[in-house]
C-alpha positions as CSV (number, residue, x, y, z in Angstrom):
1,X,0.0,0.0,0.0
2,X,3.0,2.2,0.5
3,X,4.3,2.2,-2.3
4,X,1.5,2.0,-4.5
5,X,0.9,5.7,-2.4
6,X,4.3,6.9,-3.0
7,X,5.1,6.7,-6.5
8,X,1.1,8.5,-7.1
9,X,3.1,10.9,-4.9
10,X,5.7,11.2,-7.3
11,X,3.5,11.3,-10.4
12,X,2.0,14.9,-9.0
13,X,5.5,16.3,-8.4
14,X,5.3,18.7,-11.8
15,X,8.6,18.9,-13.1
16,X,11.1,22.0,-11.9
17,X,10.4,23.4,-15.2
18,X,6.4,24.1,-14.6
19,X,8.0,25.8,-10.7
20,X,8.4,29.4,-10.1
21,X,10.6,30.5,-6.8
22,X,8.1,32.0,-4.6
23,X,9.8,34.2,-1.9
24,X,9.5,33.2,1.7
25,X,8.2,36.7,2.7
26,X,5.2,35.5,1.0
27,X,4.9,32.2,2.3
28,X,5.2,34.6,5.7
29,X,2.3,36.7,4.2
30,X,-0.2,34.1,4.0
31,X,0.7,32.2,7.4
32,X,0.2,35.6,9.2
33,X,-3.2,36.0,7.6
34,X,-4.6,32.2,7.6
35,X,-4.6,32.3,11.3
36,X,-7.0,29.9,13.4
37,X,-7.2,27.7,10.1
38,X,-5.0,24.5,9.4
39,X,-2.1,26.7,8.4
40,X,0.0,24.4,5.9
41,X,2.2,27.7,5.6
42,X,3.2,27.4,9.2
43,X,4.2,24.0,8.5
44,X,6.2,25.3,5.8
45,X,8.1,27.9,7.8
46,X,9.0,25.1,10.3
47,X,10.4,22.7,7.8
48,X,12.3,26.0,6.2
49,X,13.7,26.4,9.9
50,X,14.7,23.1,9.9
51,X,16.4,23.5,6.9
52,X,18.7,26.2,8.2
53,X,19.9,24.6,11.3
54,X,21.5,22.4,9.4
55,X,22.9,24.6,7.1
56,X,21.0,24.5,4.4
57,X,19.0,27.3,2.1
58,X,15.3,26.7,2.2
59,X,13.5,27.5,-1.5
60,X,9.9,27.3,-1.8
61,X,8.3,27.2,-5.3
62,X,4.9,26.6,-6.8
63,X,3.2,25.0,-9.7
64,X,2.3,27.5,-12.5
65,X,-1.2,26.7,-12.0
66,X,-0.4,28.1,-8.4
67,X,-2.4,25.4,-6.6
68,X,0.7,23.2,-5.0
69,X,3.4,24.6,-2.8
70,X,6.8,22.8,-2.3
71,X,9.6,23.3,-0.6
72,X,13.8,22.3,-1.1
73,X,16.7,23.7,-0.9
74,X,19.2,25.5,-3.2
75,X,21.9,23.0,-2.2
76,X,19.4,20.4,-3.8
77,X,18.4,22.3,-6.6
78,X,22.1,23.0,-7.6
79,X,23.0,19.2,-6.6
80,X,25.6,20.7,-4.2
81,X,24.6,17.0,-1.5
82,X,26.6,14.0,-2.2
């Protein structure tokens, strides 16, 4: 079940070149103003805060269609991790 899960998962990823870079200021934006609802920005600032203690550079991008968020980092993106 798993896996049958994961790689639908991996099917709705669009590829990086249907993302634009949103900046986090934005991602700030909407978590201040979606307050008292399920706040998936929140989460998002938490996983980017993650990100940095361990010294990494959080980079959040959407779909075109502006519908899904994601987040990575630029040491991913530029395949800096071995």
């Amino acid at each position: 079940m798993f896996l049958t899960t994961w790689r639908i998962m991996i099917k709705q990823i669009p590829s990086i070149e249907n993302m634009q870079i949103v900046p986090e200021e934005i991602v700030q934006y909407c978590a201040d103003h979606l307050v008292g609802e399920e706040n998936n920005f929140e989460k998002f600032l938490l996983i980017a805060n993650e990100f940095r203690s361990a010294g990494l550079t959080p980079v959040f991008m959407c779909s075109r269609n502006l519908k899904d968020l994601f987040i990575t980092t630029e040491e991913k993106l530029k395949r800096k991790l071995h």
